[in-house]
PDB file of N, CA, C and O in Angstrom:
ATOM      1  N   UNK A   1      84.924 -71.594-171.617  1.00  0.00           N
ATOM      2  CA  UNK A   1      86.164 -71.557-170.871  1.00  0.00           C
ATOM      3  C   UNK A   1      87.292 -71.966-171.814  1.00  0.00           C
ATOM      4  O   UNK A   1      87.268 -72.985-172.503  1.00  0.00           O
ATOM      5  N   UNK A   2      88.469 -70.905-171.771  1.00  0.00           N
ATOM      6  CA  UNK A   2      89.535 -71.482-172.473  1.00  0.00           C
ATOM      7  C   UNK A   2      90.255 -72.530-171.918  1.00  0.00           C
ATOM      8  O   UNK A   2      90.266 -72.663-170.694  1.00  0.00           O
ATOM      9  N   UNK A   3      90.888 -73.331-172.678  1.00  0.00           N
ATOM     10  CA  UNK A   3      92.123 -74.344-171.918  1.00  0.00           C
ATOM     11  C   UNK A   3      93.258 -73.898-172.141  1.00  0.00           C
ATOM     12  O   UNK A   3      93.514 -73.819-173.343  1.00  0.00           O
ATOM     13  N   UNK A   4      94.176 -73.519-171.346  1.00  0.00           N
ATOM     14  CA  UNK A   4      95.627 -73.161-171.433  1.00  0.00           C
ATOM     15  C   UNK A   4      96.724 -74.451-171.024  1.00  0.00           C
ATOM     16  O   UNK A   4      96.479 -75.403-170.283  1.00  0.00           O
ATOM     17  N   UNK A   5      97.520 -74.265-171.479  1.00  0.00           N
ATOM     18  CA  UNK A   5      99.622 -74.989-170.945  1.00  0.00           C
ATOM     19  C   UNK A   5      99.688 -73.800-169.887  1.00  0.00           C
ATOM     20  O   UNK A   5      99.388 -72.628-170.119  1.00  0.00           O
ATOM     21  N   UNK A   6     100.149 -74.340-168.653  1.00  0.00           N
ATOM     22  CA  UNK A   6     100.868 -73.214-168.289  1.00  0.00           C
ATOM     23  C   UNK A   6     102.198 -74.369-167.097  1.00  0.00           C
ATOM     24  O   UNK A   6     101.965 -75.443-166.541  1.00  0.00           O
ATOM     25  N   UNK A   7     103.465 -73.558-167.107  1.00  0.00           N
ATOM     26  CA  UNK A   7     104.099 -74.497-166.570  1.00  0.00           C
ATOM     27  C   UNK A   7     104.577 -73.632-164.894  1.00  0.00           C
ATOM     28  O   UNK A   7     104.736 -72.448-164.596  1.00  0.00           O
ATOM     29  N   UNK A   8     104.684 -74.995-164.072  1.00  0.00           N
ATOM     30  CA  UNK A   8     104.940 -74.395-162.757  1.00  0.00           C
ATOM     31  C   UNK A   8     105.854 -75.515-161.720  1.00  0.00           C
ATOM     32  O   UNK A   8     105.997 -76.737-161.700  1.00  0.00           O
ATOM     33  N   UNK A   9     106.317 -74.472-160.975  1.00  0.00           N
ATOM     34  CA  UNK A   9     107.182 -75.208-160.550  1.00  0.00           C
ATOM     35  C   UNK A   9     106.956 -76.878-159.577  1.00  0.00           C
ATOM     36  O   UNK A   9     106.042 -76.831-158.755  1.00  0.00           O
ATOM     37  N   UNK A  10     107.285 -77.456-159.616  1.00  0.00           N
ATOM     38  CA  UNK A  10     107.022 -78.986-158.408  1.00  0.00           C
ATOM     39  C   UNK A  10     106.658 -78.461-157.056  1.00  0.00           C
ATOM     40  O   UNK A  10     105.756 -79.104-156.518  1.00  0.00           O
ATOM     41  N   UNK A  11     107.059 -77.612-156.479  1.00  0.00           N
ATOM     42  CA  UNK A  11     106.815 -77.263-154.985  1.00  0.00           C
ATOM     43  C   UNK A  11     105.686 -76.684-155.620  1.00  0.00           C
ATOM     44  O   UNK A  11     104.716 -77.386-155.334  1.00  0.00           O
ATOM     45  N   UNK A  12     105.340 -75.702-156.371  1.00  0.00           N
ATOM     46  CA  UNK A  12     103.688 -74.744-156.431  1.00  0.00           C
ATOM     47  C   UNK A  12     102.589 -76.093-156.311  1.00  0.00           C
ATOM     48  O   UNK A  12     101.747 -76.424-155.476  1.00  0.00           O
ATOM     49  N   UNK A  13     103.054 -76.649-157.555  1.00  0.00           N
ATOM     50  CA  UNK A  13     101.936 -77.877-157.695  1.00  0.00           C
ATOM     51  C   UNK A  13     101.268 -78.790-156.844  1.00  0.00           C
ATOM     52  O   UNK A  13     100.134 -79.267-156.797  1.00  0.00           O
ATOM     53  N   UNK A  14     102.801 -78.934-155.877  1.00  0.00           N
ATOM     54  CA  UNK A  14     101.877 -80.472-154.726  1.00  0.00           C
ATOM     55  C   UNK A  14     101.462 -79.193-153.810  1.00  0.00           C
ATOM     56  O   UNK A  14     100.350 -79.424-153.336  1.00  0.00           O
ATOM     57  N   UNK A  15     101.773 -78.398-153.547  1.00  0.00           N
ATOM     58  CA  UNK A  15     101.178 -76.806-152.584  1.00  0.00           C
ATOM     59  C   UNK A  15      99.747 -77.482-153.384  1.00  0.00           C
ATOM     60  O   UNK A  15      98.927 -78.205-152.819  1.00  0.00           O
ATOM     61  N   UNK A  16      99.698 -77.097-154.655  1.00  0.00           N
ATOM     62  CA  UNK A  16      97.934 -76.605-154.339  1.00  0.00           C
ATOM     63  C   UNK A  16      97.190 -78.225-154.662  1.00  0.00           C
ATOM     64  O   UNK A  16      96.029 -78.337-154.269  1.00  0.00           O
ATOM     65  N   UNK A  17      97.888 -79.570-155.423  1.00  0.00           N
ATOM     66  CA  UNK A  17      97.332 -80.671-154.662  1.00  0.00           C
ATOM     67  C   UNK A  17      97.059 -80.795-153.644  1.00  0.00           C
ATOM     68  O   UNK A  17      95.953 -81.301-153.452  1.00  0.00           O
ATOM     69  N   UNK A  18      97.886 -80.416-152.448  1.00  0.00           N
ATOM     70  CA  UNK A  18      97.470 -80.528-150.814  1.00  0.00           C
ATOM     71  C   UNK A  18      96.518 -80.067-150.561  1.00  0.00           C
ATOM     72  O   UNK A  18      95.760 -80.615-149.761  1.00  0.00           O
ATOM     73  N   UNK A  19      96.146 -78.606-151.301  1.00  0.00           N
ATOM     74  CA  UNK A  19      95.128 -77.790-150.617  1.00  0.00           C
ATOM     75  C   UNK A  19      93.829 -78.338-151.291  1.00  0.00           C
ATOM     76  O   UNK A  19      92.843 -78.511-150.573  1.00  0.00           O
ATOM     77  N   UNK A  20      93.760 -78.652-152.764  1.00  0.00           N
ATOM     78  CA  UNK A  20      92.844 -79.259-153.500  1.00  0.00           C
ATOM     79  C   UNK A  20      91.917 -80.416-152.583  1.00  0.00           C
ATOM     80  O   UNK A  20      90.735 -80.381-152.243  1.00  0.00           O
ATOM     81  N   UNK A  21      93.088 -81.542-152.323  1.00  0.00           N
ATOM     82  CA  UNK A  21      92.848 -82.452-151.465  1.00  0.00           C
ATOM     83  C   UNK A  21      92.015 -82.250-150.499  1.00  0.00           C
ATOM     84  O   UNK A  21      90.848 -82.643-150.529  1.00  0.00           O
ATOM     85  N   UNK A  22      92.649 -81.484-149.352  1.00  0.00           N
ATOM     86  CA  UNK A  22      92.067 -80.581-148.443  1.00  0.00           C
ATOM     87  C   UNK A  22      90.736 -80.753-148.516  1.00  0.00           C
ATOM     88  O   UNK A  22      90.008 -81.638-148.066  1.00  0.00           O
ATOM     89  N   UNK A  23      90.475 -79.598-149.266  1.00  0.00           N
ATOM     90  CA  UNK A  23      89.351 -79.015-149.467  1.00  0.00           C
ATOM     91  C   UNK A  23      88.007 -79.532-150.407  1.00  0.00           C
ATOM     92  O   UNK A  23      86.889 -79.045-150.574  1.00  0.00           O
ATOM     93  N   UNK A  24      88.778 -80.940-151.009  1.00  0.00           N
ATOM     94  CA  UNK A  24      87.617 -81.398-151.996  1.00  0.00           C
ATOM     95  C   UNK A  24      87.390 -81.216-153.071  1.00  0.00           C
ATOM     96  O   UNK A  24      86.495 -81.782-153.699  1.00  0.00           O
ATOM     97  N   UNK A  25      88.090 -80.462-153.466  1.00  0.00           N
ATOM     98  CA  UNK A  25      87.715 -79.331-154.797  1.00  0.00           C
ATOM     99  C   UNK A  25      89.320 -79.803-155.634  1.00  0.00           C
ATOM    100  O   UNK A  25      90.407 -79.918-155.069  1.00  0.00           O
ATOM    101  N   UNK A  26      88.970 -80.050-157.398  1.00  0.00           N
ATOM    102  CA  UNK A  26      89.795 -79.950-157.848  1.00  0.00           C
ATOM    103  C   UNK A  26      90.981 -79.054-158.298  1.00  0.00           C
ATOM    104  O   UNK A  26      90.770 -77.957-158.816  1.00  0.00           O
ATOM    105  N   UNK A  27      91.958 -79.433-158.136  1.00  0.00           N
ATOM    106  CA  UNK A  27      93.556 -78.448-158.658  1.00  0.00           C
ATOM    107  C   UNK A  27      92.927 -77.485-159.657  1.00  0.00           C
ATOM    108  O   UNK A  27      92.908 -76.282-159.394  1.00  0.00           O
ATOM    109  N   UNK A  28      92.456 -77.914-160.690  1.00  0.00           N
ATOM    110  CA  UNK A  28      92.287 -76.996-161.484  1.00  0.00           C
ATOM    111  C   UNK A  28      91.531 -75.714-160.920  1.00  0.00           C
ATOM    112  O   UNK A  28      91.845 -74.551-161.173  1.00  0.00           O
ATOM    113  N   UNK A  29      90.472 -76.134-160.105  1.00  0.00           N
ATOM    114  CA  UNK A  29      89.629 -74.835-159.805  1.00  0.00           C
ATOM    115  C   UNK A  29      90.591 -74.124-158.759  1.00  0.00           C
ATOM    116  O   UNK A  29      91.013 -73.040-159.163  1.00  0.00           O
ATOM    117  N   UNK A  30      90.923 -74.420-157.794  1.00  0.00           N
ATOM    118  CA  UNK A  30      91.800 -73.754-157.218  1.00  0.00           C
ATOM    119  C   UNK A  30      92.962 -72.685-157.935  1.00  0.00           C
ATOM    120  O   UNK A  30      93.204 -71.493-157.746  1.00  0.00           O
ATOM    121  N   UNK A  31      93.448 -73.545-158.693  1.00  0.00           N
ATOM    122  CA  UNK A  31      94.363 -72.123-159.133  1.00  0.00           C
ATOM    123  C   UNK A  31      93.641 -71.658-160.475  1.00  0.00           C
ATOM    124  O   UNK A  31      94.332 -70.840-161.082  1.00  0.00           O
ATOM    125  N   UNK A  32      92.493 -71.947-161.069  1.00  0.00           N
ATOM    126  CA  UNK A  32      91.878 -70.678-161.654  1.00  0.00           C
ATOM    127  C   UNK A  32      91.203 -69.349-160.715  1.00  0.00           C
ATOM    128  O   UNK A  32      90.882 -68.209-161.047  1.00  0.00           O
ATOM    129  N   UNK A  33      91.142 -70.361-158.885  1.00  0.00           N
ATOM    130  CA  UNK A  33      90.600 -68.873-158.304  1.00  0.00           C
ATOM    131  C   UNK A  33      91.566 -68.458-158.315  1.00  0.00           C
ATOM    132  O   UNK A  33      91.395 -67.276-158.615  1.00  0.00           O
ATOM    133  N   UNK A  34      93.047 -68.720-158.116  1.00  0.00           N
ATOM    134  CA  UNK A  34      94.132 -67.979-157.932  1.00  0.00           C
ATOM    135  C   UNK A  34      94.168 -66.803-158.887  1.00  0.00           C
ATOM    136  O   UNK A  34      94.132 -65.596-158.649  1.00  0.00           O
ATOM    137  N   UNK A  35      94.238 -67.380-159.879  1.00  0.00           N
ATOM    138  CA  UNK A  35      93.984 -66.661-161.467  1.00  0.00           C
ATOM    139  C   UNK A  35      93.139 -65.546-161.243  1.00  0.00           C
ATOM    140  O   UNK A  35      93.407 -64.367-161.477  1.00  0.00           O
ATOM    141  N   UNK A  36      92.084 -66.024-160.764  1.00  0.00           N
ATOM    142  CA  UNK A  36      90.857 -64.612-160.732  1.00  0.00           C
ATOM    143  C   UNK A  36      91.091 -63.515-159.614  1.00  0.00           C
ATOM    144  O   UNK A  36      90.812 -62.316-159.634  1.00  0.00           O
ATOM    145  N   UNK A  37      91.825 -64.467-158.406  1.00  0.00           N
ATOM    146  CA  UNK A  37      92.038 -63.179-157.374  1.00  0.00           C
ATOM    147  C   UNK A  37      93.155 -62.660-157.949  1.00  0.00           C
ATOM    148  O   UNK A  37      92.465 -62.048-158.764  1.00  0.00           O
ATOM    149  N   UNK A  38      94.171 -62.378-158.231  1.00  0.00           N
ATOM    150  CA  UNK A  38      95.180 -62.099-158.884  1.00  0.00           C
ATOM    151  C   UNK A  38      94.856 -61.026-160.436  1.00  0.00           C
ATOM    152  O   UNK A  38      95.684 -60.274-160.951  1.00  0.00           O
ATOM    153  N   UNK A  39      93.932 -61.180-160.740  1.00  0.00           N
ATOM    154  CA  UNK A  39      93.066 -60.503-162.211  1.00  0.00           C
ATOM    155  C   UNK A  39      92.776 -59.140-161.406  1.00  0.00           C
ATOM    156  O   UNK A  39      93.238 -58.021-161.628  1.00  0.00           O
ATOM    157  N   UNK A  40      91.794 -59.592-160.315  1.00  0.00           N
ATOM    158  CA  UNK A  40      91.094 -58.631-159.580  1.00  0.00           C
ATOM    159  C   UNK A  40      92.031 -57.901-158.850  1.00  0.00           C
ATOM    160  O   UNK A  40      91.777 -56.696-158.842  1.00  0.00           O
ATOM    161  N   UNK A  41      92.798 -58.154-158.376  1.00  0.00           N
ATOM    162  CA  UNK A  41      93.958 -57.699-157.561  1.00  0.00           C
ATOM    163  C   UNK A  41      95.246 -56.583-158.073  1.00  0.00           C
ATOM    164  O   UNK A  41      95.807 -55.559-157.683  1.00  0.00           O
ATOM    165  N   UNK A  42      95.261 -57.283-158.891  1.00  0.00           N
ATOM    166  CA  UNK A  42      96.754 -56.788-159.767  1.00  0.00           C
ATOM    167  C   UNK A  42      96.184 -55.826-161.223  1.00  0.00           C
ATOM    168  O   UNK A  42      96.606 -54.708-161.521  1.00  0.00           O
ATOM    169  N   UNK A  43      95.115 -56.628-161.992  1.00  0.00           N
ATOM    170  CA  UNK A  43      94.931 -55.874-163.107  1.00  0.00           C
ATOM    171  C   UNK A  43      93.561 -55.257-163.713  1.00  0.00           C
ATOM    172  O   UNK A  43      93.371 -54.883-164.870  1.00  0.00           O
ATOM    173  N   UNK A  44      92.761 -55.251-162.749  1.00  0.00           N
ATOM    174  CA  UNK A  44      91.168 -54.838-162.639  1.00  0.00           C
ATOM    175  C   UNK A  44      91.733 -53.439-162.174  1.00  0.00           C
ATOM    176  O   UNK A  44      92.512 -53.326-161.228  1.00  0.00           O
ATOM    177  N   UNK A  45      91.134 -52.092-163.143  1.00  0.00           N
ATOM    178  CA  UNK A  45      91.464 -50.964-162.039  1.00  0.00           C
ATOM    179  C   UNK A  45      90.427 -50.842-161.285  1.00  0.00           C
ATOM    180  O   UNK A  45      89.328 -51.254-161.656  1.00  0.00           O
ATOM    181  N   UNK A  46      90.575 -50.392-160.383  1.00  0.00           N
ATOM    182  CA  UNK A  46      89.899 -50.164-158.922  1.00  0.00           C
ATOM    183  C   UNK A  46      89.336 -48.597-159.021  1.00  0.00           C
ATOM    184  O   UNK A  46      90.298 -47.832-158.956  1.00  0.00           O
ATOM    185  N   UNK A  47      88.259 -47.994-159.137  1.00  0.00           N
ATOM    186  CA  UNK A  47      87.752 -46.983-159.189  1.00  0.00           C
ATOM    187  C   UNK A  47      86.803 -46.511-157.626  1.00  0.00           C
ATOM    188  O   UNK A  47      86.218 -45.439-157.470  1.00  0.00           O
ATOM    189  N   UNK A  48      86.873 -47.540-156.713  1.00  0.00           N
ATOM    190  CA  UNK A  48      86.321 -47.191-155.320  1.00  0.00           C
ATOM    191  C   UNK A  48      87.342 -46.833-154.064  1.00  0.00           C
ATOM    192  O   UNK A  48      88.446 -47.329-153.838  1.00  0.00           O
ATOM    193  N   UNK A  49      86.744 -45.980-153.438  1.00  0.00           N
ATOM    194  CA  UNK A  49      87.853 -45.794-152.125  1.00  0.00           C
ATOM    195  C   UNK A  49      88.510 -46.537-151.510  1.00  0.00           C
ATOM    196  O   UNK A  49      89.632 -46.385-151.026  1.00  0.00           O
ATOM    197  N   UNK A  50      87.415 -47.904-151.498  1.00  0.00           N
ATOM    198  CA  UNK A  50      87.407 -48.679-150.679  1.00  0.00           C
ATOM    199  C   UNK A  50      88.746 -49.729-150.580  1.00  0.00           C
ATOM    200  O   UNK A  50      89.158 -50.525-149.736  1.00  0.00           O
ATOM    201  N   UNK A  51      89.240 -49.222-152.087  1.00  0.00           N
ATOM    202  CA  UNK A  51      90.465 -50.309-152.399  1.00  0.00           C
ATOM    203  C   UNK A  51      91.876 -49.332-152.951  1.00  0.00           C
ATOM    204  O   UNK A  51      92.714 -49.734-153.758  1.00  0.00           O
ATOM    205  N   UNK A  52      91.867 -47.835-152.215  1.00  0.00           N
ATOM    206  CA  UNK A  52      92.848 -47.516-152.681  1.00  0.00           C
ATOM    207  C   UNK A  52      93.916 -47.375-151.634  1.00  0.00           C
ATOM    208  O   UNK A  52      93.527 -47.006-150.525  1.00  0.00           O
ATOM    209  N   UNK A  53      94.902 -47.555-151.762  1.00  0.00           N
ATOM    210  CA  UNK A  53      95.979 -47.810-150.111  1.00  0.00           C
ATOM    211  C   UNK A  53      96.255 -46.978-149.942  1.00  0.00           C
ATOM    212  O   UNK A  53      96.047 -46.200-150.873  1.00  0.00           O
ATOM    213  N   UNK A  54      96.917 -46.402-148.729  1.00  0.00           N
ATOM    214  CA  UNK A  54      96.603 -44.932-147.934  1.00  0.00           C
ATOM    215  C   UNK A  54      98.378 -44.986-148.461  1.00  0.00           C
ATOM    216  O   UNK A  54      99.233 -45.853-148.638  1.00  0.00           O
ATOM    217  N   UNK A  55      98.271 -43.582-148.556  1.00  0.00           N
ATOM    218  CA  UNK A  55      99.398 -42.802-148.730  1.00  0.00           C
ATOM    219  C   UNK A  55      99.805 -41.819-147.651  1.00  0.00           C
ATOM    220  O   UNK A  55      99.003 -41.097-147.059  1.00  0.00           O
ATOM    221  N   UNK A  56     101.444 -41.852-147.387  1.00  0.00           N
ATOM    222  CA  UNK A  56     101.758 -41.184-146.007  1.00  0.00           C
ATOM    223  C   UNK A  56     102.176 -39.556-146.529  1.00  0.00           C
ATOM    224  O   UNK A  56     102.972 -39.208-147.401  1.00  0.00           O
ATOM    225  N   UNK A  57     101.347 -38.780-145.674  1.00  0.00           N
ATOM    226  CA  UNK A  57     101.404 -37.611-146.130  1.00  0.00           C
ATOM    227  C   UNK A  57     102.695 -36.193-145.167  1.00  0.00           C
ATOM    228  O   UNK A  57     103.062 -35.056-145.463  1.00  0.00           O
ATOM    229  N   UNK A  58     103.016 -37.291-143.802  1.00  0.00           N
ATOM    230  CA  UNK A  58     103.811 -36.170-143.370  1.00  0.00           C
ATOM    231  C   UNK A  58     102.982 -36.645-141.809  1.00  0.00           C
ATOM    232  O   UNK A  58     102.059 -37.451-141.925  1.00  0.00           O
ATOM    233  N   UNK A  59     103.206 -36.319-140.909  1.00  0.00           N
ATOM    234  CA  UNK A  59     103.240 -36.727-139.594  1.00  0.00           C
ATOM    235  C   UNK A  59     101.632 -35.836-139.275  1.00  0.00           C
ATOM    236  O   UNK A  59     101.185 -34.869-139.893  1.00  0.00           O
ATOM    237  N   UNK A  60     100.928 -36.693-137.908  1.00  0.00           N
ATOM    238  CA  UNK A  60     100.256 -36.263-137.786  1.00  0.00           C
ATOM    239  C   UNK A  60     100.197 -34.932-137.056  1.00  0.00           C
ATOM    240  O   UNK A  60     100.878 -34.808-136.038  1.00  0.00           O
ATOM    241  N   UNK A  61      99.365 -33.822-137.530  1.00  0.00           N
ATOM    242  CA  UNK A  61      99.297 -32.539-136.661  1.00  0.00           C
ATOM    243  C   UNK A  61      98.807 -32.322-135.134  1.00  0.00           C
ATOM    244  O   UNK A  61      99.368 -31.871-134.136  1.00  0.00           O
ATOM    245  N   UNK A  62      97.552 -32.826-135.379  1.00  0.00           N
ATOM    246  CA  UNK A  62      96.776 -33.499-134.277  1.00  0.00           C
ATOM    247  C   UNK A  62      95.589 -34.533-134.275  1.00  0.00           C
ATOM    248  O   UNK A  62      95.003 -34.908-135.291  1.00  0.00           O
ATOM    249  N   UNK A  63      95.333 -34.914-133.064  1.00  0.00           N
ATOM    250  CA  UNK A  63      94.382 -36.004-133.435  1.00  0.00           C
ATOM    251  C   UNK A  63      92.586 -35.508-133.818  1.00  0.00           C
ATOM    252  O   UNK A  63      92.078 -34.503-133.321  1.00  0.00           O
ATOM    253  N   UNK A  64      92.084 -36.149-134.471  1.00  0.00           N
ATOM    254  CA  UNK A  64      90.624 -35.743-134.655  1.00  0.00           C
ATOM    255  C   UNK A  64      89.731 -36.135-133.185  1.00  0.00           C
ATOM    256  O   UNK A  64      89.801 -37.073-132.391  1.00  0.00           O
ATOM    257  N   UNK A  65      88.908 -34.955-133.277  1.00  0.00           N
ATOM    258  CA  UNK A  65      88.649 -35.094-131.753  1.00  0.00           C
ATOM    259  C   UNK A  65      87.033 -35.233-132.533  1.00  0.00           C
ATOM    260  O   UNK A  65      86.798 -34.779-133.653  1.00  0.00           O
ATOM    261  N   UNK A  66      86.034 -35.950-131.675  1.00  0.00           N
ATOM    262  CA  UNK A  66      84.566 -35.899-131.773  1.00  0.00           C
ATOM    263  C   UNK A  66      83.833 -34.495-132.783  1.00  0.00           C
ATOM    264  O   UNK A  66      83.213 -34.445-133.846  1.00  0.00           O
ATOM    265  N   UNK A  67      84.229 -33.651-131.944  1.00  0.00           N
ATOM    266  CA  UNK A  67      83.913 -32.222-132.695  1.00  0.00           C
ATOM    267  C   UNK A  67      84.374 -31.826-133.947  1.00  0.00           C
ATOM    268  O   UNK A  67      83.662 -31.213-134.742  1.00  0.00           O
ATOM    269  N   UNK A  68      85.418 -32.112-134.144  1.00  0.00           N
ATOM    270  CA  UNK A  68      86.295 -31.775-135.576  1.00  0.00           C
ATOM    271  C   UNK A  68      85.083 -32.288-136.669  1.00  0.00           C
ATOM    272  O   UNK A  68      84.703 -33.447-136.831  1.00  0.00           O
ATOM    273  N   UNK A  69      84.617 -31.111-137.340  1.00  0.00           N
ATOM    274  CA  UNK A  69      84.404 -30.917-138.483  1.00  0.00           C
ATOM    275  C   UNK A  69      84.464 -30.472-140.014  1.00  0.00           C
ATOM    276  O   UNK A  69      84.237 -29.408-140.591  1.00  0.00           O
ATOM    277  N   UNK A  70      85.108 -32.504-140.667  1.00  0.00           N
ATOM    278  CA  UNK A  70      86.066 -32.294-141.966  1.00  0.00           C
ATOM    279  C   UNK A  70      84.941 -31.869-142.887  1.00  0.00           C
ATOM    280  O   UNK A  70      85.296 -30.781-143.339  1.00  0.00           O
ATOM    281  N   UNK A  71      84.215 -32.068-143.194  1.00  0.00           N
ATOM    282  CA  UNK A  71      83.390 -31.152-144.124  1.00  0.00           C
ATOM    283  C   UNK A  71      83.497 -30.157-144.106  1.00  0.00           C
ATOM    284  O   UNK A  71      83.857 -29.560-145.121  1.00  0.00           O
ATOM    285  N   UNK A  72      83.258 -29.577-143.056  1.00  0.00           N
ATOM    286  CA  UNK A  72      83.046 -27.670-143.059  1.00  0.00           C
ATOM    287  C   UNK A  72      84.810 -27.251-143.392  1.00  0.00           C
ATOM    288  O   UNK A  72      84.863 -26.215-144.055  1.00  0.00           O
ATOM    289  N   UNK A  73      86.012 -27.754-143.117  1.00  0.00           N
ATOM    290  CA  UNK A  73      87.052 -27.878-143.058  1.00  0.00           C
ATOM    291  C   UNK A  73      87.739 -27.886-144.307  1.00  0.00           C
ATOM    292  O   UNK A  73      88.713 -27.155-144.483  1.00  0.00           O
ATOM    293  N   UNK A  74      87.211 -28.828-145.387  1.00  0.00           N
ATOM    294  CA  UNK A  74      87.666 -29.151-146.733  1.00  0.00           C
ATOM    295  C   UNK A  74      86.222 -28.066-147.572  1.00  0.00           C
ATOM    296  O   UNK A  74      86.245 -27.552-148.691  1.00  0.00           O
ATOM    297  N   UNK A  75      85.408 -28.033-146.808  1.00  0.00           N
ATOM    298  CA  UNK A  75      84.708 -26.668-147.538  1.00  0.00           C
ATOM    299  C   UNK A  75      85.349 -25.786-148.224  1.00  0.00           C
ATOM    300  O   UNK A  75      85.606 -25.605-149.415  1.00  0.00           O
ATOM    301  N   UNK A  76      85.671 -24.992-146.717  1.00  0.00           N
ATOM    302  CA  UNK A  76      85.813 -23.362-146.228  1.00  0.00           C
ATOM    303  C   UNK A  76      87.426 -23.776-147.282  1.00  0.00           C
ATOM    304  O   UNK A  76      87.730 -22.744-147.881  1.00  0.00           O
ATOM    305  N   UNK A  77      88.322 -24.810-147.577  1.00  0.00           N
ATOM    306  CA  UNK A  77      89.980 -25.000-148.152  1.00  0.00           C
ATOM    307  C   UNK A  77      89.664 -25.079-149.549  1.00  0.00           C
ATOM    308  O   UNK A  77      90.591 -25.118-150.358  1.00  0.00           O
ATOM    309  N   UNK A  78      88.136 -25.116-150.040  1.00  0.00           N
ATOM    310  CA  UNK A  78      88.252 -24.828-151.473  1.00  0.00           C
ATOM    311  C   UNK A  78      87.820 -23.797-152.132  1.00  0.00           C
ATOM    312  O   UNK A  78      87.725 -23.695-153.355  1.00  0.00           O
ATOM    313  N   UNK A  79      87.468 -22.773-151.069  1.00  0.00           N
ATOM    314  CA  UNK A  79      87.067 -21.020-151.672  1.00  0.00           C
ATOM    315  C   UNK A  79      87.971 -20.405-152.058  1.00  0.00           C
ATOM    316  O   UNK A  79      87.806 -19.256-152.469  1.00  0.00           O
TER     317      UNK A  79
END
């Protein structure tokens, strides 16, 4: 593990003393998870669906009904 300086403001700090406190767990680990969700979040690229945010494409046409079948649909739209 590296050791870093990093400087922050008086309100961030007693924020995550409180929560440290809280929770039992030292300041430091807390905002290295910060660090890691923030890694994962912001600068990890994301290669699964599961994490890509929907984009607005134009109003809906109609609604998908039980029957609607998008497979056969996005099929038959790439011949």
């Amino acid at each position: 593990m590296k050791t870093i300086t990093i400087n922050v403001s008086d309100p961030v700090y007693a924020e995550f003393r409180r929560a440290a406190r809280a929770t039992g767990r030292p300041t430091s680990e807390l905002i290295r998870e910060a660090m890691e969700d923030y890694r994962l979040s912001r600068l990890t690229p994301r290669r699964d669906l599961e994490h890509f945010e929907p984009v607005s494409v134009g109003r809906v046409l109609r609604p998908l009904s039980a029957d609607d079948d998008l497979l056969g649909e996005m099929a038959e739209g790439s011949s």
